[in-house]
C-alpha positions in Angstrom: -9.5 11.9 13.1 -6.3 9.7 13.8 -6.7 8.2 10.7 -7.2 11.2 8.4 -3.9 12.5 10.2 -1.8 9.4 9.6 -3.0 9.1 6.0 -2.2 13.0 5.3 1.8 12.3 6.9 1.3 9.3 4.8 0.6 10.9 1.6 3.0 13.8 2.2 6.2 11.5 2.6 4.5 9.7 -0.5 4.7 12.6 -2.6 7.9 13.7 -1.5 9.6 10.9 -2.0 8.2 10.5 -5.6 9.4 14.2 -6.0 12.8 13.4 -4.8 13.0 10.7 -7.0 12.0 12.4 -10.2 14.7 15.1 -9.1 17.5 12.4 -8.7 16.4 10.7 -12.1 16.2 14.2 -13.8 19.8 15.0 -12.4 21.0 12.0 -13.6 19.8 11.8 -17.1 21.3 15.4 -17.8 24.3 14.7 -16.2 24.8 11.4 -18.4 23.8 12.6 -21.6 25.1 16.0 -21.7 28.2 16.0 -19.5 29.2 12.4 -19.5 29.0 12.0 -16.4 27.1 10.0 -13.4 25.9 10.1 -10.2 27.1 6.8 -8.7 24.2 6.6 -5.9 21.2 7.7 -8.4 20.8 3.9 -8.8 20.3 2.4 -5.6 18.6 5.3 -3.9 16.3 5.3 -6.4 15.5 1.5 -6.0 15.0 1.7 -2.8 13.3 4.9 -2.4 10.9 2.9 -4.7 10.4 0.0 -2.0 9.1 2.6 0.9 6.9 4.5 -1.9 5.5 1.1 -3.1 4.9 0.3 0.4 3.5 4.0 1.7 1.1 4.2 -1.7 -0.4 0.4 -0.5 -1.3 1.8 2.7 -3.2 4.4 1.3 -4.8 2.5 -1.1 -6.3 -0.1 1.7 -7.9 3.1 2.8 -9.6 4.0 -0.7 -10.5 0.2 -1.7 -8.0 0.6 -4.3 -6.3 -2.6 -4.2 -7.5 -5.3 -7.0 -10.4 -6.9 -6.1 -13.0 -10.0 -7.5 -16.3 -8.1 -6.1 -18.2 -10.1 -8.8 -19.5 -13.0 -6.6 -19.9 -10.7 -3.4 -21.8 -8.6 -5.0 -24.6 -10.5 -5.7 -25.4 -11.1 -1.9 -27.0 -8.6 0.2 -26.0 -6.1 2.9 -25.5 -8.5 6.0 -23.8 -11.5 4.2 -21.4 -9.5 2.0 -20.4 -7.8 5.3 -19.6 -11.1 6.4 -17.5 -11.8 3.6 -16.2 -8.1 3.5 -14.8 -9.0 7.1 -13.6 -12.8 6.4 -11.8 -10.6 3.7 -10.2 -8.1 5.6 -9.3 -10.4 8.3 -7.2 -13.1 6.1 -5.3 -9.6 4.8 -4.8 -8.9 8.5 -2.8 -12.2 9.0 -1.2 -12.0 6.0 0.3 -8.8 7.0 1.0 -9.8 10.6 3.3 -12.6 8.9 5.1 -9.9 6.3 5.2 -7.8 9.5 6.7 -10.7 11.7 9.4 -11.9 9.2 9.8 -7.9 7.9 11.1 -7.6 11.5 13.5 -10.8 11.7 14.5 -10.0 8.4 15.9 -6.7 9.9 17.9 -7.8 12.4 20.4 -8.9 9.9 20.3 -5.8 7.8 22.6 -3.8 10.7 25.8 -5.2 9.3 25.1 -4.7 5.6 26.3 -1.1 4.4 25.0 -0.2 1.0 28.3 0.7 -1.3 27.3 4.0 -2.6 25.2 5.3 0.3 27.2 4.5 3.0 23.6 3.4 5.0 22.6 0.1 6.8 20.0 -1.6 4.4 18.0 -1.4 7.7 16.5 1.9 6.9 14.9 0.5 3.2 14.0 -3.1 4.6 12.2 -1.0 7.6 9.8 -0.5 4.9 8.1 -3.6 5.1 7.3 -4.1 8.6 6.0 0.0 8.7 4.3 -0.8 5.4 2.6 -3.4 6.8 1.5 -1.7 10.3 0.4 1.0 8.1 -1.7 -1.3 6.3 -3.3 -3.1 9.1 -4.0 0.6 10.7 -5.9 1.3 7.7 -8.0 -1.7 7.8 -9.0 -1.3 11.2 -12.3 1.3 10.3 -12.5 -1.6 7.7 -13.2 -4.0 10.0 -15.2 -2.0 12.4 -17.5 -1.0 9.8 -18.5 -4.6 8.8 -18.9 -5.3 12.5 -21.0 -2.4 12.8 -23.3 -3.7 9.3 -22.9 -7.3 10.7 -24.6 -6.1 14.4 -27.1 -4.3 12.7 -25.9 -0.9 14.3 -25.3 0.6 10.7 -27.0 -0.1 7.4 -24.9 -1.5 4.5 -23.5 0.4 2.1 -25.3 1.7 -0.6 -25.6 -1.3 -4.0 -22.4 0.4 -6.3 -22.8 -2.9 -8.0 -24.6 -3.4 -11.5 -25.2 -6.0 -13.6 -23.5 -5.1 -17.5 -26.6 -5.7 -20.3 -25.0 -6.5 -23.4 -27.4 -4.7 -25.6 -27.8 -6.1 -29.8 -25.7 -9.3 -30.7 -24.5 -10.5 -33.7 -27.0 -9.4 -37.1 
């Protein structure tokens, strides 16, 4: 429940960022080529707008298995042992985003001084994406985890085989 909830706010500031973005862009095409004219913080808000979308869409895509993956070689094992791997997987991402969570934090605490020109904004607010990006991340990985615990423990059968092996039919005549 907590989960569907986070990922739906997720989504929504997702879209409306990309919404916001295409509106800025838009705005600023028409006003360049037809009036000569240019929004001076199209640029940079853009840009970093970008960074928290980039950021928000990864979260949700750890939730949907979406991120590339080599499933070749863990494919071929059964149930219990690609669990195992599954978790050895998903905990290595863990501490990988601990560290971009660790140094997205000390990296902030320099950002207070420096005002972006055109915005008039601490870059605080666009490098907070990285440590919220990365919580978001872990969040999502958490029923991850728990599952392969729960197929690991024998408490829940493995998912269902998705995995086939391509048959190159005919050949050179």
């Amino acid at each position: 429940m907590f989960f569907d909830i986070l990922n739906k706010v997720i989504k929504a500031a997702t879209v409306l960022i990309l919404a916001v973005i295409t509106i800025f862009v838009s705005v600023e095409v028409v006003l360049r080529y037809f009036f000569g004219m240019t929004l001076y913080i199209t640029e940079e808000f853009t840009r970093y707008s970008m960074v928290w979308m980039v950021f928000l869409g990864a979260s949700l895509a750890v939730r949907e298995n979406a991120h590339t993956r080599v499933e070749l070689f863990v494919n071929f094992f059964p149930g219990k042992v690609r669990a195992w791997l599954n978790l050895a997987a998903h905990l290595l991402f863990v501490f990988f985003l601990s560290f971009l969570v660790y140094e997205g934090c000390i990296a902030l605490s320099f950002q207070f001084e420096q005002i972006i020109p055109t915005l008039g904004i601490p870059m605080f607010w666009f490098y907070l994406a990285l440590p919220v990006g990365g919580v978001l991340m872990i969040l999502n990985l958490l029923p991850k985890i728990w599952e392969s615990v729960l197929v690991i423990s024998g408490r829940m059968a493995p998912p269902e085989e998705e995995f086939e092996i391509p048959v190159i039919d005919g050949g050179l005549s």
